[in-house]
N, CA, C and O atoms as CSV, one atom per row, in Angstrom:
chain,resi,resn,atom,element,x,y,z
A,1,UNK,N,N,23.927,-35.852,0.207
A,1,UNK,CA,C,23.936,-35.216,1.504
A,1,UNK,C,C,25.259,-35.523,2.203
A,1,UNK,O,O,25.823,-36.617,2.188
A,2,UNK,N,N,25.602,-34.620,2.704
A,2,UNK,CA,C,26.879,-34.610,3.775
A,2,UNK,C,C,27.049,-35.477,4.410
A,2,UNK,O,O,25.890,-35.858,4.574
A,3,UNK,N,N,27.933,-36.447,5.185
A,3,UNK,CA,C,28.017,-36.879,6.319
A,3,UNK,C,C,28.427,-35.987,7.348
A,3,UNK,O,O,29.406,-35.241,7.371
A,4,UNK,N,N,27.198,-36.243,8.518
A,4,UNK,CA,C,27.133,-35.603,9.893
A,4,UNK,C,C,29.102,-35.566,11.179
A,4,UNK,O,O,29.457,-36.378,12.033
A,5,UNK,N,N,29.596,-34.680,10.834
A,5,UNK,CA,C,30.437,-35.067,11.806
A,5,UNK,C,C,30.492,-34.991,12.985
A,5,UNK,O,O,30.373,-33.860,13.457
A,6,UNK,N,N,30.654,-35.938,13.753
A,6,UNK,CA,C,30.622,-35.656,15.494
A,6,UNK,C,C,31.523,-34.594,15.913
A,6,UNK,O,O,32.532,-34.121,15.389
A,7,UNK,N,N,30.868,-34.329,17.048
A,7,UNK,CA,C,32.379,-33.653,18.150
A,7,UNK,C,C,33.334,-34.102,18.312
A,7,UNK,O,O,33.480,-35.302,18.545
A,8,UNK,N,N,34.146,-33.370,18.243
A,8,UNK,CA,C,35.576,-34.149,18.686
A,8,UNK,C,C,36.084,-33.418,20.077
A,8,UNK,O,O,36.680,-32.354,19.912
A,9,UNK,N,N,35.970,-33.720,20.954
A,9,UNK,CA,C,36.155,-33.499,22.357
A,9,UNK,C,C,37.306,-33.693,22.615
A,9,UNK,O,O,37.625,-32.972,23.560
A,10,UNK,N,N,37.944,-34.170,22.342
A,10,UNK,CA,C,39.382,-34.798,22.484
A,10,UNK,C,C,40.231,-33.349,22.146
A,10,UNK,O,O,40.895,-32.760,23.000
A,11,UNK,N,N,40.051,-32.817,20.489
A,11,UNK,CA,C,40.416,-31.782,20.253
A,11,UNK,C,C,40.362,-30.118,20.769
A,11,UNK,O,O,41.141,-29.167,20.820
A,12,UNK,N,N,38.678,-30.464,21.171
A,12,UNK,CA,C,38.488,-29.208,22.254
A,12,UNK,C,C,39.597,-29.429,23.508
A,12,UNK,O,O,40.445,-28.558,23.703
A,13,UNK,N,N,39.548,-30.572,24.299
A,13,UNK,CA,C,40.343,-30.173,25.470
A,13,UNK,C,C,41.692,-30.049,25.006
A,13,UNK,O,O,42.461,-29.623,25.868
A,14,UNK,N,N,42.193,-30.299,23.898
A,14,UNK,CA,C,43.518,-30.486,23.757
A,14,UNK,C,C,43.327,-28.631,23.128
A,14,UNK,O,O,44.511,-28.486,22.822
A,15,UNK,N,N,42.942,-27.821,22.918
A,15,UNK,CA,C,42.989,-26.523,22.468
A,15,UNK,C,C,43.145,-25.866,23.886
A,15,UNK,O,O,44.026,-25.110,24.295
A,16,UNK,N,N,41.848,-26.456,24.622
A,16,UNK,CA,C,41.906,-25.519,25.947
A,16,UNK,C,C,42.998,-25.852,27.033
A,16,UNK,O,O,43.380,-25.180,27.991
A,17,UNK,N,N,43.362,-27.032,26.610
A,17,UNK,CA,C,44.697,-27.471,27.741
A,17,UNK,C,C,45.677,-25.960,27.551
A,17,UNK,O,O,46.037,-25.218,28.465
A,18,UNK,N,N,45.983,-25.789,25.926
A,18,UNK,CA,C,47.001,-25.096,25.634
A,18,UNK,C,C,46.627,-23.390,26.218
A,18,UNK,O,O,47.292,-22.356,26.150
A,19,UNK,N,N,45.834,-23.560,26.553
A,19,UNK,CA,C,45.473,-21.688,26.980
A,19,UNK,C,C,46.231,-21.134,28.483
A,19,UNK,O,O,46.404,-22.130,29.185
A,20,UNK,N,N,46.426,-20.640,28.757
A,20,UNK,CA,C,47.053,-20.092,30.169
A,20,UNK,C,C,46.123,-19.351,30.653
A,20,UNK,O,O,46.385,-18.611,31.601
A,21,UNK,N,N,45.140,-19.386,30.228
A,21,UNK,CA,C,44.245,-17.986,31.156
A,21,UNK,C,C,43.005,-18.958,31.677
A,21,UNK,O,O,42.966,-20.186,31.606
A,22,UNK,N,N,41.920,-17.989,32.267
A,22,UNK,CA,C,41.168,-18.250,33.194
A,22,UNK,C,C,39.722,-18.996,31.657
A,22,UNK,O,O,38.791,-19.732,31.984
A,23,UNK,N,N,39.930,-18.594,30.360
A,23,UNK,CA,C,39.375,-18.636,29.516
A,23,UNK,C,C,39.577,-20.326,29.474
A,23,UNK,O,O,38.608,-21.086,29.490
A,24,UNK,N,N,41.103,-20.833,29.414
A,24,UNK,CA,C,41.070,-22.039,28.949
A,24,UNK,C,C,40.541,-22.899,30.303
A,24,UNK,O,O,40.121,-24.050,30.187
A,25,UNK,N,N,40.596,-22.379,31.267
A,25,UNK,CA,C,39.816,-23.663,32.274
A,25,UNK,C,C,38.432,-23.269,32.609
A,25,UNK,O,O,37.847,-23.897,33.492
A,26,UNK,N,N,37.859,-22.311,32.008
A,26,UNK,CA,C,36.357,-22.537,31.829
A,26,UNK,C,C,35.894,-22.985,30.608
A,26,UNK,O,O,34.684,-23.215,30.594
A,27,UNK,N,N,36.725,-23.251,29.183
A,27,UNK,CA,C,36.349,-24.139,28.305
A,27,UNK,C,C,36.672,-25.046,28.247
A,27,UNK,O,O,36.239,-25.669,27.278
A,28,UNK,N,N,37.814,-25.935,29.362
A,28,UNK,CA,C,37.968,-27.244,29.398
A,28,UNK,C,C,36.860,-27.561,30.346
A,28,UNK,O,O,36.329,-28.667,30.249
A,29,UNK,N,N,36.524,-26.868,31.091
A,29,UNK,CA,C,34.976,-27.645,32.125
A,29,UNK,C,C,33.523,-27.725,31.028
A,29,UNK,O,O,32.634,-28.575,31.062
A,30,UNK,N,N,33.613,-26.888,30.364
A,30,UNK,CA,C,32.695,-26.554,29.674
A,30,UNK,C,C,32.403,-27.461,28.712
A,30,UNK,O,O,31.222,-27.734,28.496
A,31,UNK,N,N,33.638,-28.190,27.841
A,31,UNK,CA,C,33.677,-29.444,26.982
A,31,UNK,C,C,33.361,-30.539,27.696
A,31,UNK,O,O,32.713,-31.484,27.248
A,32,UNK,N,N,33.927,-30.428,29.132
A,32,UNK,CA,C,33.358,-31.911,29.922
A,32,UNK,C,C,32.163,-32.064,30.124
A,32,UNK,O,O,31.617,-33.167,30.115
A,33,UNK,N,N,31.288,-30.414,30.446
A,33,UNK,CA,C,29.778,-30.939,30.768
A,33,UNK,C,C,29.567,-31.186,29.609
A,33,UNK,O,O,28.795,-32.140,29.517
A,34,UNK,N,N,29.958,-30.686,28.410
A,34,UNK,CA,C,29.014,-31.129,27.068
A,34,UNK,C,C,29.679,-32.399,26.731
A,34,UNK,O,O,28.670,-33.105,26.731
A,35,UNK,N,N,30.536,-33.117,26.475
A,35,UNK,CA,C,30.243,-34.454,26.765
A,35,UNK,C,C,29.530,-35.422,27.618
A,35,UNK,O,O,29.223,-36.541,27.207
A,36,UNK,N,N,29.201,-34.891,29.097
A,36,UNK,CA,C,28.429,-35.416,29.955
A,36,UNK,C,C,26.981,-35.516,29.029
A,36,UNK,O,O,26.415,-36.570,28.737
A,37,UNK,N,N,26.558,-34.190,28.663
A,37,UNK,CA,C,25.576,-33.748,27.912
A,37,UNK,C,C,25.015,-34.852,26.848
A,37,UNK,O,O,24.065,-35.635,26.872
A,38,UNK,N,N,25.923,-34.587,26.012
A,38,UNK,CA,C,25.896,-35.869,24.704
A,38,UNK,C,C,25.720,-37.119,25.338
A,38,UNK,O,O,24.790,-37.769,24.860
A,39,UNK,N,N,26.393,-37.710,26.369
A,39,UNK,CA,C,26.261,-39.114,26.645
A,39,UNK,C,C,24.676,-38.945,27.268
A,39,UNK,O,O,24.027,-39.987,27.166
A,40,UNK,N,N,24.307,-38.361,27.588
A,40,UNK,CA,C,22.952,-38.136,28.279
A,40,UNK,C,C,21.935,-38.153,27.260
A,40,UNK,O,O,20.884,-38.763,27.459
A,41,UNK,N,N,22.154,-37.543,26.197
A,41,UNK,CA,C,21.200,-36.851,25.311
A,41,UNK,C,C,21.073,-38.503,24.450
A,41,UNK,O,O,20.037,-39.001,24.011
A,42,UNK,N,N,22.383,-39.056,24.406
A,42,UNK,CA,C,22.197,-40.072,23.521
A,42,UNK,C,C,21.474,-41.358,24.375
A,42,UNK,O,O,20.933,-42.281,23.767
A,43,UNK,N,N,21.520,-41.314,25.532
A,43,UNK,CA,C,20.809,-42.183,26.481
A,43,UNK,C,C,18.752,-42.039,26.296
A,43,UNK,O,O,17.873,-42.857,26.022
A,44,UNK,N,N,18.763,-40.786,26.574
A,44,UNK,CA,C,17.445,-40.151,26.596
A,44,UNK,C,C,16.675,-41.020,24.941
A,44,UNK,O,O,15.711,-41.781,24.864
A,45,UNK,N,N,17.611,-40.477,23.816
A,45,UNK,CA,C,17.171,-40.896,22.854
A,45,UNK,C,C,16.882,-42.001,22.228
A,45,UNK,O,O,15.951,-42.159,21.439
A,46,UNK,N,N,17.650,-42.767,22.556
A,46,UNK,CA,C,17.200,-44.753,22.907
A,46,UNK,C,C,15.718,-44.761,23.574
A,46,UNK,O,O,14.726,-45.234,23.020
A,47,UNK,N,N,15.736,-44.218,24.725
A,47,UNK,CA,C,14.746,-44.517,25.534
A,47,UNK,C,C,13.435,-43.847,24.860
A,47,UNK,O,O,12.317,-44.333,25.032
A,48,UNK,N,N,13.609,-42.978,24.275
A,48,UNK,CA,C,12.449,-42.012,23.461
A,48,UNK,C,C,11.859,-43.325,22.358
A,48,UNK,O,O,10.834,-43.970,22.139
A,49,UNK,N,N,12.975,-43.221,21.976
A,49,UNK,CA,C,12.615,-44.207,20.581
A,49,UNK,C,C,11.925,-46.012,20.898
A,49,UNK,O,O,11.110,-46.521,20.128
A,50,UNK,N,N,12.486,-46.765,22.207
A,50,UNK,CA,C,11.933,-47.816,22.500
A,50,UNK,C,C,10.891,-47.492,23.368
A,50,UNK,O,O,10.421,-48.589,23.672
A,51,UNK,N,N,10.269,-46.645,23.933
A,51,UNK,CA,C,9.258,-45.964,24.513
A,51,UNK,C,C,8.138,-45.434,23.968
A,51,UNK,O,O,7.017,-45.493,24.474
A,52,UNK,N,N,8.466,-44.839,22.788
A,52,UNK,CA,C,7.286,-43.739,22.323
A,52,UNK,C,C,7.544,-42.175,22.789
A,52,UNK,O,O,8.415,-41.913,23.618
A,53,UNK,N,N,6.853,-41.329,22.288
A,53,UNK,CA,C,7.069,-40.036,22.761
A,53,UNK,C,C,5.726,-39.896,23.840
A,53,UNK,O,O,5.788,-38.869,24.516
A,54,UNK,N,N,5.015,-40.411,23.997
A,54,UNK,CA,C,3.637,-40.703,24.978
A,54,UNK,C,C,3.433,-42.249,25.060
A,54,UNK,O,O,3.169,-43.203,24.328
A,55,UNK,N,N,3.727,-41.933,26.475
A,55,UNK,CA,C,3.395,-43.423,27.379
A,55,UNK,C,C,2.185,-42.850,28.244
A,55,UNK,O,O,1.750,-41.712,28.416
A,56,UNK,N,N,1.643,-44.725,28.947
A,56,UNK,CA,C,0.572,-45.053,30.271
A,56,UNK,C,C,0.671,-44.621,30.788
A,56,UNK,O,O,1.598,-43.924,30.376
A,57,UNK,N,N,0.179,-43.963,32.627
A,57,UNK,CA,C,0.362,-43.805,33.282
A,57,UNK,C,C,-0.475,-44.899,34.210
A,57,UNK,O,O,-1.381,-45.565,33.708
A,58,UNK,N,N,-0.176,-45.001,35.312
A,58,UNK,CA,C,-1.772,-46.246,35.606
A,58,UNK,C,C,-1.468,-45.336,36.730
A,58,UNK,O,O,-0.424,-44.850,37.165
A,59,UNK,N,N,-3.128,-45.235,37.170
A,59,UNK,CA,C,-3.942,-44.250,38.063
A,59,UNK,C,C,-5.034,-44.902,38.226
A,59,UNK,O,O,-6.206,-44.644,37.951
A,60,UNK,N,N,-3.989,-46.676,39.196
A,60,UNK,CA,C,-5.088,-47.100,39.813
A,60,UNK,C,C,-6.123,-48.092,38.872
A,60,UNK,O,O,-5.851,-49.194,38.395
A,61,UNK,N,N,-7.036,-47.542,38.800
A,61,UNK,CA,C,-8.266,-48.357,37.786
A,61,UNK,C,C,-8.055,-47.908,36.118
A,61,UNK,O,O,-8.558,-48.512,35.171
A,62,UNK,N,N,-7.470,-47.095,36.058
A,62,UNK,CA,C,-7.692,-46.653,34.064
A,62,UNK,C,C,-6.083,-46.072,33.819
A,62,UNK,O,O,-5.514,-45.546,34.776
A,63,UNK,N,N,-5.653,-46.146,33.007
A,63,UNK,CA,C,-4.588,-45.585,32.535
A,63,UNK,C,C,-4.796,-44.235,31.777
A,63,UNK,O,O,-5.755,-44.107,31.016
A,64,UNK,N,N,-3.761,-43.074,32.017
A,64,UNK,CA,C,-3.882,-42.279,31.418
A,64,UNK,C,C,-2.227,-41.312,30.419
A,64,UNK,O,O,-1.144,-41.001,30.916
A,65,UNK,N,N,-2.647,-41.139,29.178
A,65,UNK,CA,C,-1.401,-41.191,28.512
A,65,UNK,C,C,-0.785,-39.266,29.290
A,65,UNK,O,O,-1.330,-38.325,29.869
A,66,UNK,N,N,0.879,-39.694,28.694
A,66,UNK,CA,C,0.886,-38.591,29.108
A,66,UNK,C,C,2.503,-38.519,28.132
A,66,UNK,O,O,3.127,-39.477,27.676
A,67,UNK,N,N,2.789,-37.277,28.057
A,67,UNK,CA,C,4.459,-37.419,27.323
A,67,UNK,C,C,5.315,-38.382,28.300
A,67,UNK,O,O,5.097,-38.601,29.491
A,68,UNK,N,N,6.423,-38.936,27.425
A,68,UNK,CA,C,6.895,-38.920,27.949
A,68,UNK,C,C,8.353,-38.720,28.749
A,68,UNK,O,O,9.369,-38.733,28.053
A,69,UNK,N,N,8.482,-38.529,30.230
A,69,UNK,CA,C,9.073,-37.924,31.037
A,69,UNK,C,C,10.525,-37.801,30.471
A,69,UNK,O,O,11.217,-36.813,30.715
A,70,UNK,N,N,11.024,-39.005,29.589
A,70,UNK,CA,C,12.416,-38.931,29.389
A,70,UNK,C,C,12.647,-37.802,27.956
A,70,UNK,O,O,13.720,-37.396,27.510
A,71,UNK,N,N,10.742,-37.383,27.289
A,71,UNK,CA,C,11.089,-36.376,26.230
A,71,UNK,C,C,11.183,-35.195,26.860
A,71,UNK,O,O,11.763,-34.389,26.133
A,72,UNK,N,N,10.872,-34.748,27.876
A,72,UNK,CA,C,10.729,-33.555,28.492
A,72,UNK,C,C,12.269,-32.958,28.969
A,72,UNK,O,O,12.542,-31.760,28.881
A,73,UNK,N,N,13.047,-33.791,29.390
A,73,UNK,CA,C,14.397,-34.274,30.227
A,73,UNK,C,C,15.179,-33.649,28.570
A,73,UNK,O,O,15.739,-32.565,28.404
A,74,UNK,N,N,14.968,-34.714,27.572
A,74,UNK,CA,C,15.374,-34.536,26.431
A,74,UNK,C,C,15.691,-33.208,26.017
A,74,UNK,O,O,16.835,-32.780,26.178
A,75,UNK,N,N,14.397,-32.204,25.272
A,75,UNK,CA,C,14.618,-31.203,25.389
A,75,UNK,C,C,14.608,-29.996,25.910
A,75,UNK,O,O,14.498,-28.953,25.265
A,76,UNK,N,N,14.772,-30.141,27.615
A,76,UNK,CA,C,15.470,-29.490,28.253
A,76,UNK,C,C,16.762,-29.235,28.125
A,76,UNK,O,O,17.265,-28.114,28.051
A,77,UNK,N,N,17.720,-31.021,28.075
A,77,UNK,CA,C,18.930,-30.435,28.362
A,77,UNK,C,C,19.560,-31.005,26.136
A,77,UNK,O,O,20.550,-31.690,25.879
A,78,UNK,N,N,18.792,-30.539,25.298
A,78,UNK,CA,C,19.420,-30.071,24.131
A,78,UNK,C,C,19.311,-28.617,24.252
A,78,UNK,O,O,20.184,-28.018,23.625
A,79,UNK,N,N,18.445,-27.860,24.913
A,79,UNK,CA,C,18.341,-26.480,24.992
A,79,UNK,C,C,19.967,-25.966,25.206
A,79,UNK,O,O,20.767,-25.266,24.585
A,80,UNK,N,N,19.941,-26.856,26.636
A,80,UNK,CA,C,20.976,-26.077,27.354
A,80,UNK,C,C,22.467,-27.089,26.915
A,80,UNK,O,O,23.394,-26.864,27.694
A,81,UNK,N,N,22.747,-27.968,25.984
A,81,UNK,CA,C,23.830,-28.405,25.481
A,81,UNK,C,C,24.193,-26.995,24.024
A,81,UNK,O,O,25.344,-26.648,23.759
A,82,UNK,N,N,23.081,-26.479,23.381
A,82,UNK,CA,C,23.228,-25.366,22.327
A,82,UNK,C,C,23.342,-24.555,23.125
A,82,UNK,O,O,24.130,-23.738,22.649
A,83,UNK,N,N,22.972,-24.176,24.303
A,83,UNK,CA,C,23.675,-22.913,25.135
A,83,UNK,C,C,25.148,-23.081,25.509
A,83,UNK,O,O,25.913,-22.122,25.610
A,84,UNK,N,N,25.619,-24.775,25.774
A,84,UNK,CA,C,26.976,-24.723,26.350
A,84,UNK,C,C,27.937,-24.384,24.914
A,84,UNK,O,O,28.826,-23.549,24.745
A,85,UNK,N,N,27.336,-25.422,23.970
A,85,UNK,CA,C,27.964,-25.111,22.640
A,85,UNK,C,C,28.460,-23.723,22.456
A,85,UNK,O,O,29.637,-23.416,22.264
A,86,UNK,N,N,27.449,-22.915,22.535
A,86,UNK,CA,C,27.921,-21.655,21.840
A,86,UNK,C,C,28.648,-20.718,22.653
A,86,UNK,O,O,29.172,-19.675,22.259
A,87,UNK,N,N,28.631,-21.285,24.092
A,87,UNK,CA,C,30.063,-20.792,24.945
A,87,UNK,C,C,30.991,-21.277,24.974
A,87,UNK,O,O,31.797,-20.721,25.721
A,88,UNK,N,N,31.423,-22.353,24.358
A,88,UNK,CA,C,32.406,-22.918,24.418
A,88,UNK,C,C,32.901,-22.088,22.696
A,88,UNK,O,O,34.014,-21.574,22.586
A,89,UNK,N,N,32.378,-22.089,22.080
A,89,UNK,CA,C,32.689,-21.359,20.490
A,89,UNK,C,C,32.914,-20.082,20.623
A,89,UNK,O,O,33.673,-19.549,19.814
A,90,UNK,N,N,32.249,-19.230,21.771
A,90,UNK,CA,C,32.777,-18.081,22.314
A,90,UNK,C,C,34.238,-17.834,22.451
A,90,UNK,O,O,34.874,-16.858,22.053
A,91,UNK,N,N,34.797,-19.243,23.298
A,91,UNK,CA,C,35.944,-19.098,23.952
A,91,UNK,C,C,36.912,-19.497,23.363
A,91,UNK,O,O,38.016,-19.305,23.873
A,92,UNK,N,N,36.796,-20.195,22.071
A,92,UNK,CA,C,38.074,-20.693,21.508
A,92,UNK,C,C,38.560,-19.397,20.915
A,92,UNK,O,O,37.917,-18.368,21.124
A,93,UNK,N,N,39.488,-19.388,20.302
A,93,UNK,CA,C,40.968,-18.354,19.653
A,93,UNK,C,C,40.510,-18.423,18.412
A,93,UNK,O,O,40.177,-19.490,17.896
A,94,UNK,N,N,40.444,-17.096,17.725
A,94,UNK,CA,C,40.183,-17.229,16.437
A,94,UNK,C,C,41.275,-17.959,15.346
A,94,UNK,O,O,42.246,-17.279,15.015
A,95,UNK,N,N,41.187,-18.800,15.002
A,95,UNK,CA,C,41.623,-19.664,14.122
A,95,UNK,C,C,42.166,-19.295,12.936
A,95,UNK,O,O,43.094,-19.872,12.371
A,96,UNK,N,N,41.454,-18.113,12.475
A,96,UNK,CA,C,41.959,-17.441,11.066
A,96,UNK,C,C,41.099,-18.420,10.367
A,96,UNK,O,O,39.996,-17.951,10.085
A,97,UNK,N,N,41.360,-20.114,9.871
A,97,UNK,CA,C,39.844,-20.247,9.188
A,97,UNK,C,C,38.637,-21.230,9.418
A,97,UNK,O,O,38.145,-22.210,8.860
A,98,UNK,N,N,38.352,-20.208,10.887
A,98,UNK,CA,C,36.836,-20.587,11.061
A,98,UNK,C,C,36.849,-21.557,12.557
A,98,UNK,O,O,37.863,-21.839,13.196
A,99,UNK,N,N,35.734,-21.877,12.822
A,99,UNK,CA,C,35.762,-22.948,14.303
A,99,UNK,C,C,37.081,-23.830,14.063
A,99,UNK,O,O,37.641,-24.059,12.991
A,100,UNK,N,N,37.512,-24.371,15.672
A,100,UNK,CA,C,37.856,-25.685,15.327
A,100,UNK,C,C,37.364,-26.829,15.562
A,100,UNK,O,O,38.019,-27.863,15.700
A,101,UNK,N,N,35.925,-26.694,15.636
A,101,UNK,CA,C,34.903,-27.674,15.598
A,101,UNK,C,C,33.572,-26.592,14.909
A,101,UNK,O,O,33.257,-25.403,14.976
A,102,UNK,N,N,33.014,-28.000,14.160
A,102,UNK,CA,C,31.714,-27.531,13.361
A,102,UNK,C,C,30.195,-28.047,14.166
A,102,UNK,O,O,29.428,-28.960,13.860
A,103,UNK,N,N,30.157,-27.320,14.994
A,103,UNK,CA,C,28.940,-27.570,15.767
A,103,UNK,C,C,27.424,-27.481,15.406
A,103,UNK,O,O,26.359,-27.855,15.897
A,104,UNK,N,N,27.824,-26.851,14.386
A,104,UNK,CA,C,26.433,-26.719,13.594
A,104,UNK,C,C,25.931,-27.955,12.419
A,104,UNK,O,O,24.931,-27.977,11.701
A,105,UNK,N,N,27.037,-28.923,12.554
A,105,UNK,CA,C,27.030,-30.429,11.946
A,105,UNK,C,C,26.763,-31.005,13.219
A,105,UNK,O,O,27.482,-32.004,13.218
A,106,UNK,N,N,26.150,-30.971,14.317
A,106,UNK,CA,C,26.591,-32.226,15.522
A,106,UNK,C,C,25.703,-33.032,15.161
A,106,UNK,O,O,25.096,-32.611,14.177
A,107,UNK,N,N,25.306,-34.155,15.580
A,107,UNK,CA,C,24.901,-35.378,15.325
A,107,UNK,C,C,23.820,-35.808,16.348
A,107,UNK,O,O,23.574,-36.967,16.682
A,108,UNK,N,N,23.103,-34.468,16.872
A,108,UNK,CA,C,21.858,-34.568,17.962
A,108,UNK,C,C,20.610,-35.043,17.145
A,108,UNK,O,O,19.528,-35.205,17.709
């Protein structure tokens, strides 16, 4: 099996630095929320994993299970990190061969 390669963010902003149009400073914001994203997603996922995917709730006299809150958070914002992804892949310059990131390897 392959090894998973990360994002390289570094390389996205350094593509979109180079753009002059209105394209490259909505894909340099666009790489920042999805790094915000990732650091989030990778936070969430610690907490999933030393948590459980269903925790307690206490209600008082009895406990009652319920998901939990940090999985919900979770995949909400992987939804919307594959929505930023694929605008940001929108906006890069065709390369001649192929992305210059492989997003369909990310490491979520």
């Amino acid at each position: 099996m392959d090894k998973i390669k990360p994002v390289n963010f570094k390389k996205l902003k350094t593509t979109f630095n180079k753009m002059d149009d209105d394209k490259g400073m909505l894909g340099l914001s666009l790489v920042k929320e999805l790094e915000f994203m990732k650091t989030t997603i990778n936070k969430l996922q610690k907490e999933i994993k030393s948590k459980g995917v269903v925790t307690l709730m206490d209600q008082g006299k009895y406990f009652v299970e319920r998901a939990n809150p940090a999985l919900v958070q979770y995949n909400s914002l992987v939804k919307n990190y594959q929505s930023t992804v694929k605008q940001v892949n929108d906006l890069l310059p065709d390369s001649g061969s192929g992305n210059i990131d492989d997003f369909d390897n990310d490491d979520l």
